[in-house]
C-alpha positions in Angstrom: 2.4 -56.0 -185.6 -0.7 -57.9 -184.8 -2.5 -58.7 -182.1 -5.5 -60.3 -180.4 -8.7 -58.3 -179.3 -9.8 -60.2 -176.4 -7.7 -62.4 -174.0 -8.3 -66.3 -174.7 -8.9 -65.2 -178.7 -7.5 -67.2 -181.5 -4.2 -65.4 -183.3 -6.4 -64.6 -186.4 -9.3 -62.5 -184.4 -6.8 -59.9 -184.3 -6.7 -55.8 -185.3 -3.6 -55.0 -186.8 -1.6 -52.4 -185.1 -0.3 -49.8 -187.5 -1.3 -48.1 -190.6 -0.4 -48.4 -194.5 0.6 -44.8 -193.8 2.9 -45.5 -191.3 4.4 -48.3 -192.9 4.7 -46.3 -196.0 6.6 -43.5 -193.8 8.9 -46.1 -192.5 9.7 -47.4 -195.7 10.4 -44.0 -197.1 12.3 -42.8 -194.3 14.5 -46.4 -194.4 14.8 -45.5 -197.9 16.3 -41.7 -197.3 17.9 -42.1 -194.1 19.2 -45.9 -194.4 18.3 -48.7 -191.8 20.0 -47.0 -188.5 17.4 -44.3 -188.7 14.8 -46.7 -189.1 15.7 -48.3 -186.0 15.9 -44.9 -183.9 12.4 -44.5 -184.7 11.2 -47.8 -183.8 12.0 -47.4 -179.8 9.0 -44.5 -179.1 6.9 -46.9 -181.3 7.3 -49.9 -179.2 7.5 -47.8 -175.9 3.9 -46.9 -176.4 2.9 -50.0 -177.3 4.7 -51.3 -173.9 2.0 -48.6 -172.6 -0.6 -48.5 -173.8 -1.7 -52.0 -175.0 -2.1 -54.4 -172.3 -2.4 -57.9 -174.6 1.0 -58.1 -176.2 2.7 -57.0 -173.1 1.0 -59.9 -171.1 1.9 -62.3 -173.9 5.2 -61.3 -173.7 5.9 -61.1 -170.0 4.0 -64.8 -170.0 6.1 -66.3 -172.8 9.7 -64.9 -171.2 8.5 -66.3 -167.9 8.2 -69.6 -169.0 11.5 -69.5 -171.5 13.3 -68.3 -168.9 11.6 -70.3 -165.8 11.5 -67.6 -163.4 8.4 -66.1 -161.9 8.9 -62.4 -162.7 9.8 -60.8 -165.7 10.8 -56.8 -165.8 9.6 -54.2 -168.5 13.1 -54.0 -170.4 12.7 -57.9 -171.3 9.2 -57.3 -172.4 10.3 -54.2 -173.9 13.1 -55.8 -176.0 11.2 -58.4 -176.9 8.5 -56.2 -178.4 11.2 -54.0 -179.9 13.1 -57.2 -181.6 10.2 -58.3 -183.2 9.8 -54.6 -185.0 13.0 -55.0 -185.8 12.3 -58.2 -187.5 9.3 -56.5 -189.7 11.9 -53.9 -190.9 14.2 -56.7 -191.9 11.6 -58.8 -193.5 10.9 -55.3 -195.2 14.3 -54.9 -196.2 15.0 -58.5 -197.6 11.8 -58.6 -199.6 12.8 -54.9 -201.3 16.6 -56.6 -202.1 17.9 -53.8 -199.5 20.0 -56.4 -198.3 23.7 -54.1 -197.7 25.1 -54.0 -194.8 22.4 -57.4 -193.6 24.9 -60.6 -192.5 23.0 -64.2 -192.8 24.9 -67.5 -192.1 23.9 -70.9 -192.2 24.0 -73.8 -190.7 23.3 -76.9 -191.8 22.0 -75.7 -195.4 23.8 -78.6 -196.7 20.6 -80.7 -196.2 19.0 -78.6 -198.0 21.5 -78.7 -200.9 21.4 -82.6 -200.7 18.0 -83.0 -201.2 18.1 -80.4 -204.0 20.8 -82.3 -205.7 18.7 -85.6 -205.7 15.8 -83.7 -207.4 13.8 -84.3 -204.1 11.1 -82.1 -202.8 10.4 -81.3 -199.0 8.1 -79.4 -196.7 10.2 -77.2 -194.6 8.7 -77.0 -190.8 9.4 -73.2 -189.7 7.5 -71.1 -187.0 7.1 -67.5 -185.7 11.0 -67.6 -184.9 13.0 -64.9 -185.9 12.4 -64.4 -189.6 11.9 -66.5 -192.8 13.0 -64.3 -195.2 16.2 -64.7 -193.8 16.3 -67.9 -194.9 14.7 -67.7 -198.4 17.2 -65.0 -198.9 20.4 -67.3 -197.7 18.7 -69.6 -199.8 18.6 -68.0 -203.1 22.2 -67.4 -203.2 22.8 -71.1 -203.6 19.6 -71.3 -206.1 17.5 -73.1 -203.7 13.3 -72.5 -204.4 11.1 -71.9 -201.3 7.9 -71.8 -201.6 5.8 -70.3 -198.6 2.4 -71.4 -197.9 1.1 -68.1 -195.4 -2.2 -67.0 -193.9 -2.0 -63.1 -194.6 -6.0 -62.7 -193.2 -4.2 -61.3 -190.3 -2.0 -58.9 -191.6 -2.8 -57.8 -195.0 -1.3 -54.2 -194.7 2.0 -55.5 -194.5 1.5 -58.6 -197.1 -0.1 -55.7 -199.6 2.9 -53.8 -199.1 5.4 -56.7 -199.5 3.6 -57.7 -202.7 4.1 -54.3 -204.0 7.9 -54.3 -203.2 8.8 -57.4 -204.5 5.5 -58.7 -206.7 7.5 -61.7 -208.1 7.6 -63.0 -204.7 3.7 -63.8 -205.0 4.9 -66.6 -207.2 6.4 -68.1 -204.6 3.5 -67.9 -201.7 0.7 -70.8 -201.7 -2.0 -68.7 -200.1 -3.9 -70.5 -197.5 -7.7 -71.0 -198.9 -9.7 -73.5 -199.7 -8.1 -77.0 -198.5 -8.2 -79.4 -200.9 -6.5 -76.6 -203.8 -3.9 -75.3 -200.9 -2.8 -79.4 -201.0 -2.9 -79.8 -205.0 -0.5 -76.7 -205.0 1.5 -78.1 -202.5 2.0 -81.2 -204.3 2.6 -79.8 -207.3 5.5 -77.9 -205.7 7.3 -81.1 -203.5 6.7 -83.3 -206.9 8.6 -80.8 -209.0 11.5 -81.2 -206.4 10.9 -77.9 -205.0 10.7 -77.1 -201.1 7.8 -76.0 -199.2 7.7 -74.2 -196.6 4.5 -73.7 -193.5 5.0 -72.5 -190.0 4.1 -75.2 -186.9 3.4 -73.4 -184.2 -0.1 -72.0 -184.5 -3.2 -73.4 -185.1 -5.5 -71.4 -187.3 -9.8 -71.6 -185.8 -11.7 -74.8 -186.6 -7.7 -76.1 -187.3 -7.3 -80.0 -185.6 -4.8 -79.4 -183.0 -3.4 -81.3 -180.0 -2.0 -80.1 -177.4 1.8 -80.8 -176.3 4.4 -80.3 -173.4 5.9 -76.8 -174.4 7.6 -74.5 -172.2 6.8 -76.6 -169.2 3.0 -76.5 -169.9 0.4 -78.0 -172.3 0.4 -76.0 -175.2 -2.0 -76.6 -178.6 0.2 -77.5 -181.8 -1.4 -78.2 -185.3 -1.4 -81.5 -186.7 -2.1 -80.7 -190.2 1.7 -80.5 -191.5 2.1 -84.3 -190.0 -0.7 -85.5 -192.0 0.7 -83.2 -195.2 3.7 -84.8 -195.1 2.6 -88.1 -194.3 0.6 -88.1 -197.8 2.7 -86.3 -199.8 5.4 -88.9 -198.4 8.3 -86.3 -198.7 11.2 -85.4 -196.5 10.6 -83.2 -193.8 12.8 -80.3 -192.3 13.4 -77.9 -189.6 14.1 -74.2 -190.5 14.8 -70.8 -188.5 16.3 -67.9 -188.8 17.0 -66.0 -185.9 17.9 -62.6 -185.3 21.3 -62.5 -183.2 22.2 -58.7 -183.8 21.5 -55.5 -185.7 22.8 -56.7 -188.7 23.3 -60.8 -188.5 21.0 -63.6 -188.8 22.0 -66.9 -188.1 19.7 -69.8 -190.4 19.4 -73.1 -188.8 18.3 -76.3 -190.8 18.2 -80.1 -189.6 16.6 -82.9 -190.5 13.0 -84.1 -189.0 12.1 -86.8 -190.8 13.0 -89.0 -194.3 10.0 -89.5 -194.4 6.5 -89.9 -192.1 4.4 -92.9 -192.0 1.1 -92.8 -190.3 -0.4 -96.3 -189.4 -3.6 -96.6 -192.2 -5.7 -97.6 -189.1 -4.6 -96.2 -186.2 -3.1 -92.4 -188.6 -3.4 -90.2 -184.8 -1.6 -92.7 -182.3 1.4 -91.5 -184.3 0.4 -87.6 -184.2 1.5 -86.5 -180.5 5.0 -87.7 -180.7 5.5 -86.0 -183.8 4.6 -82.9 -182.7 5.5 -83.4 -179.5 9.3 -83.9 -181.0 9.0 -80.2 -183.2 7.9 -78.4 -179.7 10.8 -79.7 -178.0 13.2 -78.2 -181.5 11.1 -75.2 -181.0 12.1 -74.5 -177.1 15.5 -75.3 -177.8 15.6 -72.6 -180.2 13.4 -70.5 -178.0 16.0 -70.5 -175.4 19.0 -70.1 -177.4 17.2 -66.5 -178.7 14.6 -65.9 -176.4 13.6 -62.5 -178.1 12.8 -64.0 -181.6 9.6 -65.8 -181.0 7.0 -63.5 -182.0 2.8 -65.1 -180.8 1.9 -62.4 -178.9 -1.9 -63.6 -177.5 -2.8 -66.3 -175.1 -1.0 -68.7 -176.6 -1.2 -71.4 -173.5 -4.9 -71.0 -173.4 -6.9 -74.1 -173.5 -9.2 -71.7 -175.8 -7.7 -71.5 -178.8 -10.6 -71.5 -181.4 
């Protein structure tokens, strides 16, 4: 769990909550005592967070506030959202080690995927910090589909460290965010070999172009660099997310975005805000069909975001 040190902070100026100890104790006692133990433990771990650390629970309490458009929010909202987003780690946890008995994930609308996988077409995959990915790299393996993940680990790499080391083939399949120009050329190389992409949409990382939106009933600051990505790679584009409906079942969600995106040569950002506009609108309707999945716990409606 991460979050952000000072109020009006970017997401990556962050202290990561948590030790390698503690995940390793988690991880050992999922291992001996199976998942439902796992989860019993997590509820005193999230209560003191509740506590004793005033950022995520103001994130939170904002965030449900708006989803839900009421003025007041109560602890047990804030306190299950908190709570399904640790559940959410375990999973990811659990998926990456192959730990995947007794874990239910059904899909809809994978058949896009499937299509353009048939016509030997790549395409970037537009996700955000919704539920959980691996819930949909794992629904997609069974039908032999290859997503790669382009991720920004600066801010967690306790948990990306331990990941690797339960499942180290999976580094093959993560584009690690770097330098620019060789993030793009692996990119590329990836969509031209008809393979799928995949980058989350909803946060902007410092010194990242961003513009901001309508989200949530308020002006909130979206990256534009997966519009311009797609735009030169001149690939299909399409929504994913997997959200968390119970205990045991995640529900993957995949529609189309766009064919293809053409930016004007002249005039590339007139055709920016409606574009992104258009993916924070998808976003809020999935925000308010789960309202506990979305996981950006820092001042996310600032105007200072960098």
């Amino acid at each position: 769990m991460t979050v952000p040190v000072r109020r009006g902070s970017s997401w990556r100026d962050v202290g990561e909550i948590g030790s390698i100890l503690g995940m390793r104790l988690l991880a050992g006692t999922c291992r001996l005592l199976g998942r439902r133990a796992v989860y019993c433990l997590l509820h005193p771990i999230v209560l003191y967070y509740l506590l004793v650390k005033p950022v995520p629970r103001r994130a939170s309490c904002e965030y449900l506030r708006r989803v839900a458009g009421t003025p007041r929010v109560s602890w047990i909202k804030v306190y299950r959202h908190l709570l399904c987003f640790a559940e959410c780690t375990l999973d990811r946890y659990l998926f990456v080690a192959g730990r995947t008995r007794g874990l239910r994930v059904s899909i809809h609308g994978h058949h896009y995927l499937e299509r353009a996988a048939r016509e030997g077409r790549g395409a970037l995959l537009l996700g955000a910090h919704l539920g959980s990915f691996e819930a949909m790299r794992a629904a997609s393996a069974i039908s032999h589909v290859r997503i790669s993940v382009v991720a920004d680990f600066r801010g967690s790499r306790m948990l990306s460290g331990m990941l690797e080391r339960l499942n180290p083939a999976l580094s093959e399949e993560v584009i690690p965010v770097g330098d620019g120009f060789e993030t793009v050329l692996r990119i590329k190389e990836r969509i031209d070999a008809g393979e799928f992409v995949a980058l989350l949409a909803d946060r902007a990382s410092p010194g990242e172009r961003a513009i901001p939106v309508s989200f949530l009933g308020a002006p909130a600051r979206f990256p534009v660099g997966p519009y311009l990505l797609a735009a030169t790679l001149a690939c299909p584009v399409l929504l994913t997310f997997g959200i968390r409906k119970t205990p045991n079942r995640y529900e993957v969600h995949c529609e189309p975005f766009a064919n293809q995106i053409t930016l004007p040569r002249r005039r590339r950002d007139a055709g920016l805000p409606s574009l992104v506009q258009r993916y924070a609108e998808r976003l809020e309707h999935y925000c308010q069909m789960a309202p506990d999945n979305w996981f950006n716990f820092f001042d996310y409606w600032s105007p200072i975001l960098d």
